[in-house]
MARFI-739950 format. One line per field, with one value per residue (C-alpha): x, y, z; chain; residue number from 1. Coordinates in steps of 0.2 Angstrom, whole numbers, plus 5000, padded with zeros to 4 digits. Layout:
REM residues N
px	(X_...) $
py	(Y_...) $
pz	(Z_...) $
c	(A_...) $
k	(NUM_...) $
END
This chain:
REM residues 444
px	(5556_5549_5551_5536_5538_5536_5521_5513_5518_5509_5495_5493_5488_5474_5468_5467_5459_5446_5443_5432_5429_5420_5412_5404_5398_5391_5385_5387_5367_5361_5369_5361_5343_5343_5355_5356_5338_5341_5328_5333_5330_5341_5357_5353_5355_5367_5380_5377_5378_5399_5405_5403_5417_5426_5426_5438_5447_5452_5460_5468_5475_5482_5490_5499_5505_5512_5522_5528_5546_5552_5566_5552_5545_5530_5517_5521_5523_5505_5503_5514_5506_5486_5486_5479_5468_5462_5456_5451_5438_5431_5428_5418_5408_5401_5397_5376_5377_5362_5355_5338_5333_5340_5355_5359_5356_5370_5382_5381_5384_5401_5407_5404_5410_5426_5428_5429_5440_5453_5450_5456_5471_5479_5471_5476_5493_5493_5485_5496_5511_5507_5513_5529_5532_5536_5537_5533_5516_5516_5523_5508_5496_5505_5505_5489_5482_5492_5485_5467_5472_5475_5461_5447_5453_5452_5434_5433_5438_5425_5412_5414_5419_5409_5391_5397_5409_5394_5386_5403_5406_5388_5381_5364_5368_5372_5377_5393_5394_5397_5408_5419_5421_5427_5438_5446_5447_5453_5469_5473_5470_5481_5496_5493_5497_5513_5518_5516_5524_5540_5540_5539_5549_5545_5555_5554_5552_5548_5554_5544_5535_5520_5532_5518_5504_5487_5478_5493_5492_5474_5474_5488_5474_5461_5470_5471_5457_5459_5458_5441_5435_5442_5435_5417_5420_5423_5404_5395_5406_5407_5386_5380_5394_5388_5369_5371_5384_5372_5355_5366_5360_5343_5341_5345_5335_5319_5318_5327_5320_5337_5342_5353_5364_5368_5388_5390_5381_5392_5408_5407_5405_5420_5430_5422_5434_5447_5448_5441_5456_5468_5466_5465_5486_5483_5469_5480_5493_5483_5473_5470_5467_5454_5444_5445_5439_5423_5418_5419_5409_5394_5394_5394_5379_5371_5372_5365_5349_5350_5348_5333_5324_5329_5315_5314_5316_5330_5345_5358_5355_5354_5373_5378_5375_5381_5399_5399_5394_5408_5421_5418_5416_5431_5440_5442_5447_5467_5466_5457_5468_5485_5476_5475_5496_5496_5485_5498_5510_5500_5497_5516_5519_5504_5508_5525_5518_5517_5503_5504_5494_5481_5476_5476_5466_5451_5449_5446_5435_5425_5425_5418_5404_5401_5401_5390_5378_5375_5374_5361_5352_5350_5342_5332_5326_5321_5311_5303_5298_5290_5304_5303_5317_5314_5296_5289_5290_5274_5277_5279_5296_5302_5301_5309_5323_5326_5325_5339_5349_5349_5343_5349_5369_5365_5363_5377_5389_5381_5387_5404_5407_5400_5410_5427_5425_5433_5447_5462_5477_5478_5493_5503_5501_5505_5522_5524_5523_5533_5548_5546_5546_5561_5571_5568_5574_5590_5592_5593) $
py	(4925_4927_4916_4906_4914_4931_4927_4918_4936_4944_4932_4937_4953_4949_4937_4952_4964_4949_4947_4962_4963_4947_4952_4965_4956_4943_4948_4966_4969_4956_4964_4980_4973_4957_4961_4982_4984_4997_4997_4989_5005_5015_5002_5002_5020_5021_5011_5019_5036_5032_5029_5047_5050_5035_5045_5057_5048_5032_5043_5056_5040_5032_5048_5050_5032_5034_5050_5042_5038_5028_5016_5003_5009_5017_5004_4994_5006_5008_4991_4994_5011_5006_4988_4990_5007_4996_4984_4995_5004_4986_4984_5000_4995_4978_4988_4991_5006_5008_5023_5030_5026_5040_5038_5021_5028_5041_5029_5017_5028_5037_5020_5011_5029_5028_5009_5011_5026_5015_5001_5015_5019_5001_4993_5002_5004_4984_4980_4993_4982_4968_4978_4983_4965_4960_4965_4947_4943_4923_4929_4943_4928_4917_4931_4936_4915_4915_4930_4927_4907_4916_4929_4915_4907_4922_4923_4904_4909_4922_4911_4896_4903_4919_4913_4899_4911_4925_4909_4905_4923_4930_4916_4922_4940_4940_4960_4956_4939_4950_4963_4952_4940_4953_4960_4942_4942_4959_4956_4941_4951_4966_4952_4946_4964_4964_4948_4956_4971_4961_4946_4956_4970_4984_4983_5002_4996_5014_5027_5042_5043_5054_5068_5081_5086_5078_5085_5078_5061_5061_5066_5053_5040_5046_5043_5026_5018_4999_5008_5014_4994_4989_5002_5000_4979_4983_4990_4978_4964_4970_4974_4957_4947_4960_4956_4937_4936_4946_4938_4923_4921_4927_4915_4902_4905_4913_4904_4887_4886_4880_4895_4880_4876_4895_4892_4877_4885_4901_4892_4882_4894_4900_4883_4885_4902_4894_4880_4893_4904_4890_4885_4903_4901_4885_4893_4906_4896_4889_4902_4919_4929_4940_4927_4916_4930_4934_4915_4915_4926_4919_4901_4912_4921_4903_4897_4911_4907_4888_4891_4901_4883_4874_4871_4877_4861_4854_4861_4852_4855_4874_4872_4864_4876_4890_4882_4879_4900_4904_4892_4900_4918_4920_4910_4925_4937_4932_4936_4953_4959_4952_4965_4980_4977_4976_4993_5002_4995_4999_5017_5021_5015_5027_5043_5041_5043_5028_5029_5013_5018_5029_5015_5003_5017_5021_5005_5001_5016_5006_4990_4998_5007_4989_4984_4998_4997_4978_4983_4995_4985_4972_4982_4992_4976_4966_4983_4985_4965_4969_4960_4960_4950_4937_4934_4922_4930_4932_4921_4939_4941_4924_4925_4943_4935_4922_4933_4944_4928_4922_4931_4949_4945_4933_4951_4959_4944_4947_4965_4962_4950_4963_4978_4965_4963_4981_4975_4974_4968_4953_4939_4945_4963_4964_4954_4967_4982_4973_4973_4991_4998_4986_4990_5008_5008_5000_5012_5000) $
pz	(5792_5810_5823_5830_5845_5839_5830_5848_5858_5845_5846_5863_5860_5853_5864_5877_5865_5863_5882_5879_5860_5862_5879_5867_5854_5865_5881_5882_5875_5887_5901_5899_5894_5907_5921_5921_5918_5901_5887_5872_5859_5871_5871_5851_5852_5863_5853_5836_5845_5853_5836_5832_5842_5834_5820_5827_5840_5827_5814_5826_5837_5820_5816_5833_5832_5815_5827_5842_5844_5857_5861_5861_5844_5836_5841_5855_5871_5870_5874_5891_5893_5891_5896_5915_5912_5900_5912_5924_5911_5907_5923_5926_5910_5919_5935_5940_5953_5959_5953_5942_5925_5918_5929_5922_5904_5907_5917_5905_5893_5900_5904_5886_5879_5890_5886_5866_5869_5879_5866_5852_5863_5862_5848_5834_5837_5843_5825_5816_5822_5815_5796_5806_5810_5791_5771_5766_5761_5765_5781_5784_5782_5793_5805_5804_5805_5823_5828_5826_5832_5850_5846_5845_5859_5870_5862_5868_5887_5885_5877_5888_5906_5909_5911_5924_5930_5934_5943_5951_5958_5960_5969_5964_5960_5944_5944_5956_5945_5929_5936_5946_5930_5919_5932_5933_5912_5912_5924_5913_5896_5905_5908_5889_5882_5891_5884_5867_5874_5879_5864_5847_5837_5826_5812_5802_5782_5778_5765_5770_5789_5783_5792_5784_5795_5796_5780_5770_5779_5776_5757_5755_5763_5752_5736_5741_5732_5738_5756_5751_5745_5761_5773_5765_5766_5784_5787_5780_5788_5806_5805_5799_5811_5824_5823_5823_5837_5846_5844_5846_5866_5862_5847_5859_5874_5865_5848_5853_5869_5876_5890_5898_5881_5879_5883_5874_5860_5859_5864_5852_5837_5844_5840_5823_5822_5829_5814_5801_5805_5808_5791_5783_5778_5769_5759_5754_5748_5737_5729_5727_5744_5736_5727_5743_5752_5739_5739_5759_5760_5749_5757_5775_5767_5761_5777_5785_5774_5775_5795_5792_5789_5805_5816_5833_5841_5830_5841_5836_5818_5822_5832_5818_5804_5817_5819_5801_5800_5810_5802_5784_5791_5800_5787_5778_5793_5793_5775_5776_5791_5778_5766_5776_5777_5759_5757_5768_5755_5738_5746_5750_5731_5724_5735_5741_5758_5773_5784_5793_5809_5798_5788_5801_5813_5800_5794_5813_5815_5802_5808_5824_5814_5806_5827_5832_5818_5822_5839_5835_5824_5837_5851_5839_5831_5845_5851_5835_5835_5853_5866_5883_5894_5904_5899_5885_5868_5857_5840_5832_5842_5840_5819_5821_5833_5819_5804_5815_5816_5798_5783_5789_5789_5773_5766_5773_5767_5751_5752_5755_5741_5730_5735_5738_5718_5717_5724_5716_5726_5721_5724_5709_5711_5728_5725_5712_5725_5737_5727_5719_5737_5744_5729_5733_5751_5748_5736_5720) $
c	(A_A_A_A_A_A_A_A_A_A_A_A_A_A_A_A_A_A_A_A_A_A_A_A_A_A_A_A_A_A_A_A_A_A_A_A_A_A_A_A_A_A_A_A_A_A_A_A_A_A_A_A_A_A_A_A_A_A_A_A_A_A_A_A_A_A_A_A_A_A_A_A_A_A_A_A_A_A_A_A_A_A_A_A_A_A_A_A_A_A_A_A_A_A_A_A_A_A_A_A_A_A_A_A_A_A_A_A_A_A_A_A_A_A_A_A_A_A_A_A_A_A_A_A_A_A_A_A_A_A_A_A_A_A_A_A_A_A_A_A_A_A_A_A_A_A_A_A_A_A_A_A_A_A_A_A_A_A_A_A_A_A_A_A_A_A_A_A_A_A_A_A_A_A_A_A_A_A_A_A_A_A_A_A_A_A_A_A_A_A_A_A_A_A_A_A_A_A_A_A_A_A_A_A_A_A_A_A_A_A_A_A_A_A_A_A_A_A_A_A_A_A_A_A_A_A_A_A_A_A_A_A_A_A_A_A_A_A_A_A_A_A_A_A_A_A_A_A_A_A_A_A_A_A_A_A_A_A_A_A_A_A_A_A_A_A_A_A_A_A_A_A_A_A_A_A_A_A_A_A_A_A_A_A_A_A_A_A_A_A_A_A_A_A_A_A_A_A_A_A_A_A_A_A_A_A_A_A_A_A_A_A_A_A_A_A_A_A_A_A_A_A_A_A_A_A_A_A_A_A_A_A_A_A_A_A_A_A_A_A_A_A_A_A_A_A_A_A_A_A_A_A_A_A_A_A_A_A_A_A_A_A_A_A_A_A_A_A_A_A_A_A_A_A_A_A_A_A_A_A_A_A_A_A_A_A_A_A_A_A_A_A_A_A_A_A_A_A_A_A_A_A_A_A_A_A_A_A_A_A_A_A_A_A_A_A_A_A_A_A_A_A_A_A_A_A_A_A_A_A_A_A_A_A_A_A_A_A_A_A_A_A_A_A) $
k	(1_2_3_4_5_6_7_8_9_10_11_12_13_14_15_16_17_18_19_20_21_22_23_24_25_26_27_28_29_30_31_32_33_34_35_36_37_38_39_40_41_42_43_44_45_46_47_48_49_50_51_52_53_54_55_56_57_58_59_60_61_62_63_64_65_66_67_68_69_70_71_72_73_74_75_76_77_78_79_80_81_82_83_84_85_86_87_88_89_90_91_92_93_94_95_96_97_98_99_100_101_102_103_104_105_106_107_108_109_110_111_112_113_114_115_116_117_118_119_120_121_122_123_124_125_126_127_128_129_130_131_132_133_134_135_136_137_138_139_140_141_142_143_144_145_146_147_148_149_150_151_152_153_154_155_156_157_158_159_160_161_162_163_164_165_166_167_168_169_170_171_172_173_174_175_176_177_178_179_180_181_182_183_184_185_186_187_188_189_190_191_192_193_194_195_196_197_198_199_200_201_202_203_204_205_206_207_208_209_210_211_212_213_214_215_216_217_218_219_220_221_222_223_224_225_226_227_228_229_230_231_232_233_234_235_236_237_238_239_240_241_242_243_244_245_246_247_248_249_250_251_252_253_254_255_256_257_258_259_260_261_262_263_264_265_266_267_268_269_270_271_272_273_274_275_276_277_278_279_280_281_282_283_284_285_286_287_288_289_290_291_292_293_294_295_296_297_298_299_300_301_302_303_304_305_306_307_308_309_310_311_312_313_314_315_316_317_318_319_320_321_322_323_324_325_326_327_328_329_330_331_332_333_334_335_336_337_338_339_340_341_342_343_344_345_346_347_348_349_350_351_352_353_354_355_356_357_358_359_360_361_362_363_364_365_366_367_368_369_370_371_372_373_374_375_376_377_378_379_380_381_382_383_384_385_386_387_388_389_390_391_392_393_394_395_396_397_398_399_400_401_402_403_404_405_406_407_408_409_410_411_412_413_414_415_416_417_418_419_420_421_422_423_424_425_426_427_428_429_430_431_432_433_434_435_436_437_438_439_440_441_442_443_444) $
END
């Protein structure tokens, strides 16, 4: 069993990976479009266009955490060694030099490039810890529901402090407003990583390190199958959360009509994630992980739908049905994170092979496909329905704003539950597995 306080250090982590995850998911398109001055077809672009090198950066990053030997570990000394270039990048990434059309393009571009590169650099080995903390699959939940407890509330400090922290710093200029808040977040997210650093341990449960070279390791992924349900899961997932999160401040100020109830509204959502994941051990306890996750999903798509229906000048109603959205929706996120640990398992007992930070790494790189498609989506979108910031929007762009907001991720949760149907892990089979491959490393 692992202490409390191991499961809090580890927490931590990922409320500093969430200092700028939800910076992202949030505000990061209406920094561009609103504050920078970048089309909305160009940041759609643009985002779609970095997770090409995702593609090679997440896997190789896995594969080289799986490799590294320290006295610290496999996973943790990336936390000490990224933790402030990390900060430093996000800081770059909220900066508005003032330079040509063009000149913003390609500057934001290296900078949102150079961001999810540092993100890869401590994230996966930070996530690929969490299966080297414990075998026990209660325990993976438990740690899991902790983790995504301190996630959310770094997605709180982001939700509730930034926009009166851009006021608070920028004192009119909202470009030094931005940049100064997220250097502030980032020191404090830098100061969480060590924590995580310093309050946890790797403990090593396995029989064969993937010692073979990177074709092996990858054709040892590949034969696992509940990988492949994962990974695809993770796309559809990541792109409807994606879409909402972000036409979330648009929704608000254009459709709603409420610019001044933005934080609240956002914030609290957030609290929503906090009680959705809080509760997510509970849930597991008392039934299946994968039908809890399937049925999750469908009420998250229903509500989606439901919300398409509220009128305009029904706020309340509309902040009601989004808390309720996130509650249900991330729900189910400790539980798909517990069965990524328990993939890394069913693969070591199909191939022989343990590829702890290579699942962990390309089920991330597509999670961030399923982040850069929703990003994408959303800029192309709200150019397609003809936005323009800071102006009154036609009723053609305030019905495309809503349809963004509801009835698109009702689909993608529709999705998901579809494809989490070929999932077979379930409670019984994965207690199986667990004892096959203790019993094997003590030699029994």
């Amino acid at each position: 069993m692992l202490s409390v306080r191991e499961k809090i250090a580890y927490g931590l982590g990922d409320t500093a990976s969430n200092i700028v995850f939800q910076t992202v998911m949030l505000f990061l398109t209406f920094f561009y479009t609103d504050i920078f001055g970048i089309s909305a077809a160009y940041v759609g672009t643009m985002f779609l266009a970095v997770r090409i090198m995702d593609a090679v950066t997440d896997p190789l990053m896995g594969y080289l955490a799986d490799r590294t030997n320290t006295r610290w570990g496999r996973y943790r000394p990336y936390l000490l060694w990224f933790a402030f270039p990390f900060a430093a990048i996000s800081v770059l990434a909220f900066t508005t030099p003032d330079l040509s059309e063009s000149g913003k393009e390609w500057y934001a571009f290296a900078t949102y490039a150079l961001l999810m590169l540092a993100y890869t650099a401590i994230n996966i080995p930070y996530c690929a810890l969490g299966a080297a903390l414990t075998t026990n699959p209660a325990e993976r939940v438990s740690v899991q529901s902790y983790r995504f407890v301190f996630a959310m509330l770094g997605g709180v400090m982001v939700s509730a402090l930034t926009l009166p922290l851009v006021d608070f710093f920028g004192q009119g200029d909202k470009a030094k407003g931005y940049q100064l808040t997220i250097l502030a977040m980032s020191i404090v997210g830098a100061v969480m990583f060590l924590l995580c650093f310093i309050g946890t341990k790797e403990r090593d449960f396995s029989t064969d390190d993937s010692s073979g070279n990177f074709k092996a390791a990858a054709a040892a992924l590949w034969a696992n199958d509940q990988w492949r349900v994962l990974s695809t899961a993770a796309i559809f997932l990541l792109t409807g959360l994606v879409l909402k999160s972000t036409l979330a401040i648009y929704y608000v100020k254009y459709f709603l009509g409420r610019e001044d109830m933005i934080s609240v509204f956002v914030t609290s959502g957030v609290v929503g994630n906090i009680f959705g994941v809080a509760l997510a051990k509970k849930l597991a306890d008392n039934m299946c992980k994968v039908k809890a996750y399937i049925r999750l999903q469908l009420i998250a798509a229903a509500l989606c739908m439901a919300a398409w229906f509220v009128p305009a000048d029904q706020y309340v109603l509309a902040l009601v049905f989004y808390i309720a959205w996130n509650f249900t929706i991330n729900m189910g996120t400790p539980l798909l994170w517990a069965k990524m640990a328990d993939t890394v398992d069913y693969g070591q007992f199909k191939t022989g092979v343990r590829t702890t930070g290579l699942v962990y790494s390309s089920v991330i790189f597509f999670i961030k496909l399923g982040l850069a498609i929703g990003g994408a989506l959303g800029g192309w979108l709200l150019a397609a329905y003809g936005y323009r910031p800071d102006v009154v929007q036609t009723e053609e762009t305030r019905a495309g704003i809503l349809l963004c907001f509801t009835l698109y991720p009702a689909l993608a949760s529709i999705a998901v539950a579809f494809v989490m149907r070929h999932y077979k892990l379930n409670s019984q089979r994965v207690a199986e597995i667990s004892v096959s491959l203790q019993q094997k490393h003590s030699g029994t």
